[in-house]
C-alpha angles and dihedrals in degrees: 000000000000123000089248097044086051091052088051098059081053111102116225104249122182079244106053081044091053093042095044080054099041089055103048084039089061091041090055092057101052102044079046085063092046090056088043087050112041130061145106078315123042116227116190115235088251093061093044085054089047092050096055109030091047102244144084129070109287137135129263088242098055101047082053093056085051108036090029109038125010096026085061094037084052101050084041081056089047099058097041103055090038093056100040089056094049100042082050099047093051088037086058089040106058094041090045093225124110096218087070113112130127091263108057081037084066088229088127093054094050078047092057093044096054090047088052089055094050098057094040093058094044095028100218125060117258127195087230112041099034090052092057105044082048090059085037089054099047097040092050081061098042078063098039099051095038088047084052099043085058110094112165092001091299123104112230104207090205081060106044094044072055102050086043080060107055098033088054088050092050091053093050084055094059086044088056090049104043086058098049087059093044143088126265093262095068083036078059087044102053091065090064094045088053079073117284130149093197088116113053112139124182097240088062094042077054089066116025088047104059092044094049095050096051091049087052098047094055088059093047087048088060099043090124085056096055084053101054086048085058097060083047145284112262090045080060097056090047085057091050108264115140088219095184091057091043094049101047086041080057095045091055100041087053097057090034089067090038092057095040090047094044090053088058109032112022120230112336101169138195094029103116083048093059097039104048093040093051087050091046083049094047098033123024136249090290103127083205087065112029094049089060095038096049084050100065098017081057092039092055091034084061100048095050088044081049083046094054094040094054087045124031093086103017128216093022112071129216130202110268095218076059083058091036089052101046090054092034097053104061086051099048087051084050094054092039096063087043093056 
C-alpha cells in the first residue's frame, strides 16, 4: 500500500486538523525567522526579535534591514505563496486534473498584461489601479480559456490545459511587445513583473493582502463543497451544493488573487502545481484539510524560493518565478507523463 493510500484510509479528527496546523504554523515561522535572518547581511536571531519587538541592543542600520526591508519583502512572500496554493489547488479541484495551476492557465500572464497596462497608461505603478487591471487582466483569461476548453457544451480539461497554453503564450507575446515599444521605465518594470519581490512596500501589502486573505478565506470556508465536486457533480447538487455558483464564485476568486499577487510580484509560476500536489502526497485528498495546508506549507515554500533568490549569488539578485520554475518544471513534466 502506497503513503497516500495510506493517508487516505486516515479520518479527518479536530485533532489531526489542529496537529496538521500546528505543525505548518510552526514551520512558517520559522522559516519566517530564516527570511528575517539571512541576507546579504547576516542578523543574528537576537537582533531580528529586537527589531521588531522594539528592544535589544542593536544598530539603526540593522532594525531597518529587518522592519524596512526584509519584514515587507517576507509577508509579501507570505501572501504570495499562500494565494497562489490555494488559487492552484481549487482550481485542480474543481477541474478534476492535477496540471491546473494559474500559471500553465496563463491567468498570470493576462494578470501581467493588465498590470502593464496599467503602468504604461499612468506611468508609474499604484497600489489601486495596477491591482485591478491585473485582476482585469486574470479574470479576462480565466473566460477566454474556459469559453475555449467547451466543445459541445462540456468542458475537456486536456483542452482546455491546452487552450491555457497558447493563450499564455500569446499574452506573453503582448507583454513582449508592450515593452519593445516602451521607455526605460517599463523596460525597469518588467524586471519586476518577470517575478521579484524587491519591491515589496508595506502600503501595497495594505491592499493586496486583505483582499487576498478574504478570497481565500471564502474558499477555505467551502472545503466540504470541493469534496462533494469531487465525488461528482450531480451527487453535489443532490447534497445541496449549487455547483454552477460555486463554481463561477471559484472561478472568480481564483482569478481575483491571481490578479492581486501578479500586480505585486510579477509572474512566479508553478506554485499552485508544487504545493497542491506535496500536500496531496502528505495529507490526503480531504479539501478541510489540504486548503488550509496549501496555505502555510505555500506561504513558507514562497519565503525559502525568496530566500534563494536573494542569496544564491549574492549580491546580485535573481527573479524568484526563475527559482519556483526550475524546481516546478521538472515536476509539471512528471505529472504530465502520469496523467
Amino acid at each position: 500500500m502506497t503513503f497516500l493510500a495510506r493517508q487516505q484510509r486516515v479520518p479527518l479528527t479536530p485533532r489531526r486538523l489542529g496537529v496538521v496546523i500546528g505543525v505548518l504554523t510552526v514551520l512558517l515561522v520559522a522559516v519566517a525567522m530564516l527570511g528575517l535572518s539571512f541576507g546579504s547581511v547576516r542578523l543574528p536571531l537576537s537582533h531580528v526579535f529586537g527589531a521588531i519587538v522594539g528592544g535589544g541592543q542593536m544598530s539603526e542600520t540593522d532594525r531597518t534591514i529587518v522592519v524596512g526591508l526584509r519584514l515587507p519583502r517576507v509577508l509579501l512572500a507570505m501572501v504570495v505563496g499562500a494565494g497562489l496554493s490555494v488559487a492552484g489547488l481549487v482550481f485542480q479541484a474543481l477541474l478534476r486534473n492535477p496540471l491546473a495551476e494559474p500559471y500553465i492557465l496563463g491567468i498570470s500572464s493576462g494578470g501581467t498584461t493588465g498590470a502593464l497596462v496599467a503602468l504604461l497608461l499612468t506611468s508609474a505603478a499604484s497600489v489601486i489601479t495596477t491591482p485591478l487591471a491585473s485582476f482585469a487582466g486574470s479574470a479576462a483569461v480565466m473566460l477566454l480559456v474556459y469559453t475555449l476548453a467547451h466543445r459541445q457544451g462540456r468542458m475537456d480539461t486536456y483542452a482546455l490545459l491546452l487552450s491555457g497554453v497558447m493563450v499564455g503564450a500569446f499574452f506573453n507575446a503582448a507583454v513582449l511587445l508592450i515593452i519593445a515599444v516602451s521607455n526605460q521605465e517599463m523596460r525597469n518594470a518588467f524586471l519586476w513583473l518577470m517575478g521579484n519581490l524587491s519591491n515589496a512596500r508595506m502600503d501595497s501589502l495594505t491592499i493586496v493582502g486583505p483582499g487576498v486573505l478574504v478570497a481565500v478565506g471564502f474558499l477555505v470556508a467551502n472545503a466540504k463543497a470541493y469534496n462533494l465536486i469531487a465525488t461528482g457533480e450531480e451527487s453535489a447538487m443532490q447534497l445541496g451544493v449549487n455547483v454552477p455558483v460555486l463554481k463561477r464564485a471559484t472561478y472568480l476568486l481564483g482569478s481575483f488573487i491571481t490578479g492581486l499577487v501578479v500586480s505585486v510580484s510579477g509572474v512566479v509560476g508553478f506554485v499552485g502545481l508544487i504545493i497542491p500536489h506535496i500536500c496531496r502526497m502528505l495529507f490526503g485528498p480531504d479539501h478541510r484539510v489540504l486548503l488550509p495546508a496549501s496555505l502555510l506549507l505555500g506561504a513558507s515554500f514562497m519565503i525559502l524560493a525568496d530566500l534563494l533568490a536573494r542569496t544564491m549569488l549574492a549580491p546580485a539578485e535573481i527573479p524568484v518565478g526563475a527559482v519556483t520554475a526550475a524546481i516546478g518544471a521538472p515536476l509539471f513534466v512528471y505529472l504530465l507523463k502520469r496523467t
